[in-house]
C-alpha positions in Angstrom: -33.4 0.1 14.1 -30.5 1.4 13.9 -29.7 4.7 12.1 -26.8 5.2 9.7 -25.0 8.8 9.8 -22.3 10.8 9.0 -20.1 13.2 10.4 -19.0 16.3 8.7 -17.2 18.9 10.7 -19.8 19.7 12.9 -22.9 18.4 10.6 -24.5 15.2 11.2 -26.5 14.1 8.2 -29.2 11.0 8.6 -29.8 8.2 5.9 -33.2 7.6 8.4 -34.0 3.5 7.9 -30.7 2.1 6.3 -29.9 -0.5 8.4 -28.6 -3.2 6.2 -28.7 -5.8 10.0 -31.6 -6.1 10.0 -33.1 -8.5 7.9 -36.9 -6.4 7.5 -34.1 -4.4 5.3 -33.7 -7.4 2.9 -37.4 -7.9 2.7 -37.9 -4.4 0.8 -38.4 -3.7 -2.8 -35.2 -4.1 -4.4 -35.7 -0.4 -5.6 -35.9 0.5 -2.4 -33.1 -1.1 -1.3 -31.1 0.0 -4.1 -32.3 3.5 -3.2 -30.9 2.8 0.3 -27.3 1.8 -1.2 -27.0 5.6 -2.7 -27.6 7.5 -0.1 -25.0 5.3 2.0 -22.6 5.6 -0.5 -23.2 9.8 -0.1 -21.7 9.6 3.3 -18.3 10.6 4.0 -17.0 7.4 5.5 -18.7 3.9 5.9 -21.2 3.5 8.6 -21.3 0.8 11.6 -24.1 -1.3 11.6 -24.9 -3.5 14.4 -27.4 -6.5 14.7 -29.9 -5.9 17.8 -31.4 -8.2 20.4 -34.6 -9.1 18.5 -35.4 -12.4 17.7 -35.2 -12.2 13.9 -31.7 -10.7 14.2 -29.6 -13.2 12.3 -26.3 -10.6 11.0 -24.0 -12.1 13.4 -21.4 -9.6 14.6 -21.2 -5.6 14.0 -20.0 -4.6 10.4 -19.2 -1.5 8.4 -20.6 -1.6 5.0 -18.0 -0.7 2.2 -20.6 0.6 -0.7 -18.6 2.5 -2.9 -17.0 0.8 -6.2 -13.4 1.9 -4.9 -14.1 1.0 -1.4 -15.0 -2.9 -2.5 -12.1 -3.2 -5.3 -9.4 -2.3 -2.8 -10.7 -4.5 -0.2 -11.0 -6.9 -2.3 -7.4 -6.6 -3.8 -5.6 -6.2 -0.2 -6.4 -10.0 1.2 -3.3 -9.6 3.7 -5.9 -6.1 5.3 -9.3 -7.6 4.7 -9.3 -11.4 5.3 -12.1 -14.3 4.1 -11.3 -16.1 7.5 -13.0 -17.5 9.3 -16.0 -17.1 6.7 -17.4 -14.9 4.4 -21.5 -15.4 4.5 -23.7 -14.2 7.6 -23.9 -15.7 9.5 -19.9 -17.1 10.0 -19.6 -20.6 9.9 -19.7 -22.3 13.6 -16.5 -23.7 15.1 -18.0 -27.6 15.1 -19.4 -26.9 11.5 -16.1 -26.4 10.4 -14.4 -29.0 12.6 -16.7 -31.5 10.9 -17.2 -30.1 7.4 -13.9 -28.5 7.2 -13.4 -25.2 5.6 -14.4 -24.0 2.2 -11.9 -22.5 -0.2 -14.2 -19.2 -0.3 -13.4 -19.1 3.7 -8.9 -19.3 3.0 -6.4 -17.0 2.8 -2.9 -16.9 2.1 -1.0 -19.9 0.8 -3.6 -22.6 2.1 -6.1 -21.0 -0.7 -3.5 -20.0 -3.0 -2.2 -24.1 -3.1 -6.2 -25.0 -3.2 -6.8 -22.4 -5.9 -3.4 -23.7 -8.4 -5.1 -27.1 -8.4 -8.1 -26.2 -9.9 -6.8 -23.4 -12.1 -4.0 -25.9 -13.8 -7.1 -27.8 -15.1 -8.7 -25.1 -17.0 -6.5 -25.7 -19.6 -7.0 -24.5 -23.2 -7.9 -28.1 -24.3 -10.5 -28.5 -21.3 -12.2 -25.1 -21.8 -12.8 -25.5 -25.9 -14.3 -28.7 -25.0 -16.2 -27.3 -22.3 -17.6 -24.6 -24.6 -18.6 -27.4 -27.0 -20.5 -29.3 -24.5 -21.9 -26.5 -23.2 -23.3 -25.8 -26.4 -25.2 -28.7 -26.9 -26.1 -29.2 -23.7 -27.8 -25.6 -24.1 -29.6 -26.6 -27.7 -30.8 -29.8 -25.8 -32.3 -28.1 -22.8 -34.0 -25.9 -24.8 -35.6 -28.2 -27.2 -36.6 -29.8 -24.0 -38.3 -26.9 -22.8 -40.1 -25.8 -25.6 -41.5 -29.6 -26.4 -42.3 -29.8 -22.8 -43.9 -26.8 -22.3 -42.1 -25.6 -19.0 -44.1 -23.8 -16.9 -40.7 -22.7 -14.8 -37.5 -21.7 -16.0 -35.6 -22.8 -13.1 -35.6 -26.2 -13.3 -36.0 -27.0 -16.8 -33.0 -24.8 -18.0 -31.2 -22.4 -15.5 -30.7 -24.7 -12.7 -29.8 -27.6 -15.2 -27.6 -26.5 -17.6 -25.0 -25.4 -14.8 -25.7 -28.6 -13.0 -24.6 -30.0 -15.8 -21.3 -28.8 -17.0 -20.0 -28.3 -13.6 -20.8 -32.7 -12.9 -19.6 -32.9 -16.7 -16.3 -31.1 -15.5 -16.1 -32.8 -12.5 -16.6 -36.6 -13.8 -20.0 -36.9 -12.1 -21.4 -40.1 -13.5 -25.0 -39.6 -14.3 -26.6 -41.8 -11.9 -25.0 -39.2 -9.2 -27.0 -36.0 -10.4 -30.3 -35.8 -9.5 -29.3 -36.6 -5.4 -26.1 -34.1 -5.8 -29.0 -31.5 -7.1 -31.2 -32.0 -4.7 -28.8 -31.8 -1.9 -27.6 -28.3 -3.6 -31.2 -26.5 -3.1 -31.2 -27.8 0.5 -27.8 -26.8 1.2 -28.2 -23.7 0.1 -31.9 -22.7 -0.1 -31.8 -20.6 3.4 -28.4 -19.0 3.1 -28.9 -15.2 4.2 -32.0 -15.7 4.7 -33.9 -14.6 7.5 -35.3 -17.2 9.6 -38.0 -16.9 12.8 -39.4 -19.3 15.3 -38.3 -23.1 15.4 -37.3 -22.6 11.7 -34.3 -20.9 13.1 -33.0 -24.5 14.7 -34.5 -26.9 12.2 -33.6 -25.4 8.5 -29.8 -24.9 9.5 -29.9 -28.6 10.8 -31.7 -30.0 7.1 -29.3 -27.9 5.2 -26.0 -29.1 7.0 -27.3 -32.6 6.5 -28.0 -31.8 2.9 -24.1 -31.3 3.1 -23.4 -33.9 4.7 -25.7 -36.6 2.0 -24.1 -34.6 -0.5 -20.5 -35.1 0.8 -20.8 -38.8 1.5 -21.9 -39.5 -2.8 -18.4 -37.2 -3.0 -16.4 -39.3 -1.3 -17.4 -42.3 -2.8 -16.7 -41.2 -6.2 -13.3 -40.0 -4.6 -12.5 -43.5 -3.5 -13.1 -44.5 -6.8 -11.3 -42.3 -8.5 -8.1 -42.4 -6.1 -8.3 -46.5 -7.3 -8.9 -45.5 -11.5 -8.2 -42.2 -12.2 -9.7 -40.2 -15.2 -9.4 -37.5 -17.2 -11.6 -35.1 -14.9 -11.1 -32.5 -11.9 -12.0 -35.4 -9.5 -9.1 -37.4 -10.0 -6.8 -34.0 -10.4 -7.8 -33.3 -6.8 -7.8 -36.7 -5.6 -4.4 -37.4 -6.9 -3.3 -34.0 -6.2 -1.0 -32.5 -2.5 -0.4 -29.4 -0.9 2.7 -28.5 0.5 3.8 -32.5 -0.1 0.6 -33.6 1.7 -2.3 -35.3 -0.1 -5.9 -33.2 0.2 -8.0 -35.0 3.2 -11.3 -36.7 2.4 -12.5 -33.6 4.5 -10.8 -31.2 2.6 -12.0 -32.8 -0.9 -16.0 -32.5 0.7 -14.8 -29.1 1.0 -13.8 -28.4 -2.1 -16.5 -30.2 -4.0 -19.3 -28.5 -1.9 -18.2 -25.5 -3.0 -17.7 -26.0 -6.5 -20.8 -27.6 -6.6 -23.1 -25.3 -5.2 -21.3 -21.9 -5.9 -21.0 -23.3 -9.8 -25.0 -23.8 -10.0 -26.4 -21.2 -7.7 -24.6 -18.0 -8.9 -24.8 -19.3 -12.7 -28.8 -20.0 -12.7 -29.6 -16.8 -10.9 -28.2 -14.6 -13.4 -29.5 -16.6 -16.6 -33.2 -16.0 -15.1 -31.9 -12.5 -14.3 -30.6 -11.9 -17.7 -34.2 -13.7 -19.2 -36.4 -11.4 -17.2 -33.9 -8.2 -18.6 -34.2 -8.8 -21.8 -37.8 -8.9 -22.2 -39.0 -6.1 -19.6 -36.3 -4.1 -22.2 -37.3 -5.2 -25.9 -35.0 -2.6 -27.2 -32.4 -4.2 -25.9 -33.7 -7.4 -26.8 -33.9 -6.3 -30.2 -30.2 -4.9 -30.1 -28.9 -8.4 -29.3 -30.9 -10.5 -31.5 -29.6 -8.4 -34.5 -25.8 -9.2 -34.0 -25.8 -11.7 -31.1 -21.8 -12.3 -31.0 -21.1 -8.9 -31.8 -23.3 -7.7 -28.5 -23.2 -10.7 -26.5 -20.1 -9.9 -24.1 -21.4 -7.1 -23.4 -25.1 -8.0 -22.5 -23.4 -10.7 -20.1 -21.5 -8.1 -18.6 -24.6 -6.3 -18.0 -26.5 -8.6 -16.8 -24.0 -9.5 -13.9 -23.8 -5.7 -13.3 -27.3 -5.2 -12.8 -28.8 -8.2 -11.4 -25.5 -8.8 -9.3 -26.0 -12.5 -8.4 -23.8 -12.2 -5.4 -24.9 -9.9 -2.8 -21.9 -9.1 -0.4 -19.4 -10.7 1.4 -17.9 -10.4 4.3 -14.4 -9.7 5.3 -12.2 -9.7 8.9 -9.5 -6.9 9.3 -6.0 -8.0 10.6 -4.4 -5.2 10.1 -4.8 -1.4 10.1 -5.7 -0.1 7.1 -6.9 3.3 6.2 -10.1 3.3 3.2 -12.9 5.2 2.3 -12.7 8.0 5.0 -11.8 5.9 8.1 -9.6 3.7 9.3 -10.2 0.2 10.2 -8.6 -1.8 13.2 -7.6 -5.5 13.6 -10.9 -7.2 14.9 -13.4 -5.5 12.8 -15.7 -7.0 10.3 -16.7 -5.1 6.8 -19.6 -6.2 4.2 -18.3 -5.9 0.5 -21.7 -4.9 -0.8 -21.5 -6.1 -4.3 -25.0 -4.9 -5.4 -24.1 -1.4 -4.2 -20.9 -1.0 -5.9 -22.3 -2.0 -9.0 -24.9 1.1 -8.7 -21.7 3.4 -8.0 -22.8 6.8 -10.1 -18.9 7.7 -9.9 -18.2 4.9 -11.9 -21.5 3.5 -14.1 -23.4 6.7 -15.9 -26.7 5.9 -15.4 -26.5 3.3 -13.4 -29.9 2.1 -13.0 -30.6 1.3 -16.8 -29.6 -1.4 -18.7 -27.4 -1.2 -21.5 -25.8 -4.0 -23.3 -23.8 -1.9 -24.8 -22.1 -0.3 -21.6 -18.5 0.5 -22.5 -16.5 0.5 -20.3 -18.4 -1.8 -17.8 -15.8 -2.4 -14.7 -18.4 -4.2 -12.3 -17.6 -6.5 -9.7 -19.7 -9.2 -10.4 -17.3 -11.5 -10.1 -15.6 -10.2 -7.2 -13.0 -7.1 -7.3 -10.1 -9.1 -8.5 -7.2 -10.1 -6.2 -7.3 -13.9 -4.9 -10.5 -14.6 -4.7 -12.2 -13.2 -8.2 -14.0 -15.8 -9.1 -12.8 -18.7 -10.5 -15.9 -19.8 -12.5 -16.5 -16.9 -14.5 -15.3 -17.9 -17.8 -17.5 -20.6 -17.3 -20.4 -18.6 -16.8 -19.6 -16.4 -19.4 -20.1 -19.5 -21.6 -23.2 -21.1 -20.2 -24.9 -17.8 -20.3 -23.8 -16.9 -24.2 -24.7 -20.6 -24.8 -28.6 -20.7 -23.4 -29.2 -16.8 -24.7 -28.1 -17.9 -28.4 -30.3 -20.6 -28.5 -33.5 -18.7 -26.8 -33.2 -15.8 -29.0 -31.4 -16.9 -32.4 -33.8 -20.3 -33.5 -36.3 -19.8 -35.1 -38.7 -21.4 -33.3 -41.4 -21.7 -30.6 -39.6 -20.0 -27.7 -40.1 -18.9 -24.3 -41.8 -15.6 -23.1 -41.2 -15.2 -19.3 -43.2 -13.7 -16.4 -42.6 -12.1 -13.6 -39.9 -13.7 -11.2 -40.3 -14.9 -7.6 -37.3 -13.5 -5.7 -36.5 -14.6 -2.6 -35.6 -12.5 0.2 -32.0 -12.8 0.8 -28.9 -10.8 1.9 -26.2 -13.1 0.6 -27.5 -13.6 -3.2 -29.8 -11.8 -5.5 -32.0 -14.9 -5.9 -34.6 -16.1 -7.9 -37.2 -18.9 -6.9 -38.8 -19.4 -10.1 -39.7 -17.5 -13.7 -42.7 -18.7 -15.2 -43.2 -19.0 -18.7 -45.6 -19.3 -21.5 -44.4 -19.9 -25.4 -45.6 -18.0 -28.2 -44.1 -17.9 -31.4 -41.4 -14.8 -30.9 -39.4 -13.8 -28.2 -41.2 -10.5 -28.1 
């Protein structure tokens, strides 16, 4: 295992088993690992880690790990020093992967992302987001009258993975008979990302999820086709109708693009509504905080709830050029880890970072990303999803969910949850 250390003068100071390569690392109590994060971000300068020989070694190439708050935002903010290409997950994607899938717009830089990015921003106009929050809205009272009639055992699917499902295909123009394949190509596609992987499941789960793509990208370019031939009033026909730099978007560009709003609109989003569930009851003072002036507290608790339960892991970064941060300087060549779930811990930034407080003031995390041009573009979205299902969970008066314990899954890309029981009882206490 590789051991992380510092140099100081002539002192050489050991944070004995950090080694954020090897995925045994990601298997740990998330107190642990969080534990782990603080004593890296003590050092003087960010430390080296490098994947080993072993079998179960899946990190890809060597990487420093940026863990403080300041570290992450400037990287972050200097895209022409710290670069998304040619991918940003572990590991990168493979040159035929990308020949055949094309590339995401998570994976751009420069004026290829900036073009992709303008397409999609120009649509979230005000008109399109008041509507959104309206549908959003009642698709969250629906949902949850669902649930509660129903019973649900799990979270997941009856609420969190749906409602996002939902108003991103809403958004989109996703007819309805689409859905239910589109959502189960989403948790094959991205069920395994950063996540460990040993024996022949190392071969076969890559090959089911890039076919999951692939399904999922052929129901894409059907509606495409349609919409190129009728256009509507939805972000499928804006991008089908659309052109960069006077040339229109390729059927493999569009797969692209959808892929990524698809599955980075649903996974992110329901991962922090089951975090932000779970939060508020393991903290009933909090609880109690919100349900006694839900819109005065809300913006905050969603704030908070990203902070703490950081849905998004890290992401990686290449350097292109030289560039001098946090105590060393990088070289042209070398890969960093933006370790989101670290930063948001940052003692020099967050006073007591470990609790939970929805009323945290200022609360500068990087949930979202650390600004510049890649800061996610979704997070208005899921700043209304998540004030939408949380209003009607804790303000109705009636039979509501009480969850359990949730499953995570052992990941080093996204903070992920594989299911939340519940049981109903007649208060959310």
């Amino acid at each position: 295992m590789t051991v992380a250390h510092r140099t100081s003068g002539n002192r050489v100071r050991h944070a004995a088993d950090v080694d954020l390569a090897d995925p045994d690392f990601w298997r740990l109590p998330r107190p642990d690992r969080l534990r782990a994060f603080a004593r890296l971000r003590e050092l003087d300068e960010p430390v080296l880690f490098t994947p080993g020989p072993g079998a179960a070694r899946t990190s890809g190439k060597p990487f420093y790990a940026l863990v403080r708050h300041a570290d992450v935002r400037t990287a972050s903010r200097t895209p022409q020093v710290f670069a998304s290409a040619p991918g940003v997950t572990t590991p990168e994607p493979a040159r035929w992967a990308r020949a055949l899938f094309g590339d995401s717009m998570v994976n751009m830089d420069g004026v290829e992302h900036a073009a992709l990015r303008r397409i999609v921003s120009r649509r979230f106009t005000p008109r399109l987001l008041a509507a959104a929050e309206e549908n959003i809205d009642r698709l969250a009272g629906r949902l949850v009258d669902e649930m509660v009639q129903a019973r649900s055992g799990d979270f997941m699917p009856s609420a969190a993975s749906r409602l996002p499902l939902e108003v991103i295909c809403d958004l989109m123009g996703i007819p309805g008979a689409y859905r239910a394949r589109i959502a189960a190509q989403i948790d094959h596609a991205s069920e395994h990302v950063g996540v460990a992987r040993r024996g022949r499941a190392r071969i076969r789960i890559p090959g089911r999820g890039l076919a999951s793509l692939a399904r999922m990208r052929l129901l894409m370019a059907r509606l495409a086709h349609e919409r190129r031939r009728r256009p509507q009033d939805d972000l499928v026909s804006a991008l089908v109708c659309a052109d960069v730099d006077g040339e229109a978007l390729s059927a493999r560009r569009l797969g692209a693009f959808f892929s990524l709003l698809l599955v980075a609109g649903v996974e992110t989003t329901r991962n922090a509504l089951a975090h932000g569930l779970s939060l508020l009851h393991r903290h009933p003072e909090q609880q109690a905080l919100l349900r006694s002036d839900f819109d005065r507290h809300i913006g905050g608790a969603v704030d908070e709830i990203v902070r703490h339960s950081t849905p998004i892991i890290q992401f990686r970064r290449t350097v292109v050029a030289e560039f001098r941060l946090g105590g060393r300087t990088f070289r042209p060549g070398e890969r960093v880890a933006l370790v989101y779930a670290s930063a948001n811990r940052d003692e020099a930034v967050f006073t007591r970072p470990d609790i939970f407080d929805i009323t945290r003031s200022p609360n500068p995390h990087l949930g979202y990303g650390g600004g510049g041009p890649h800061h996610c573009l979704g997070a208005h979205l899921a700043r209304l999803e998540m004030t939408a299902l949380f209003r009607e969970i804790l303000t109705r008066g009636r039979v509501v969910p009480r969850p359990g314990d949730p499953r995570l899954i052992d990941a080093n890309f996204d903070n992920r949850v594989g299911s939340l029981p519940l049981t109903f009882g007649p208060a959310f206490t």
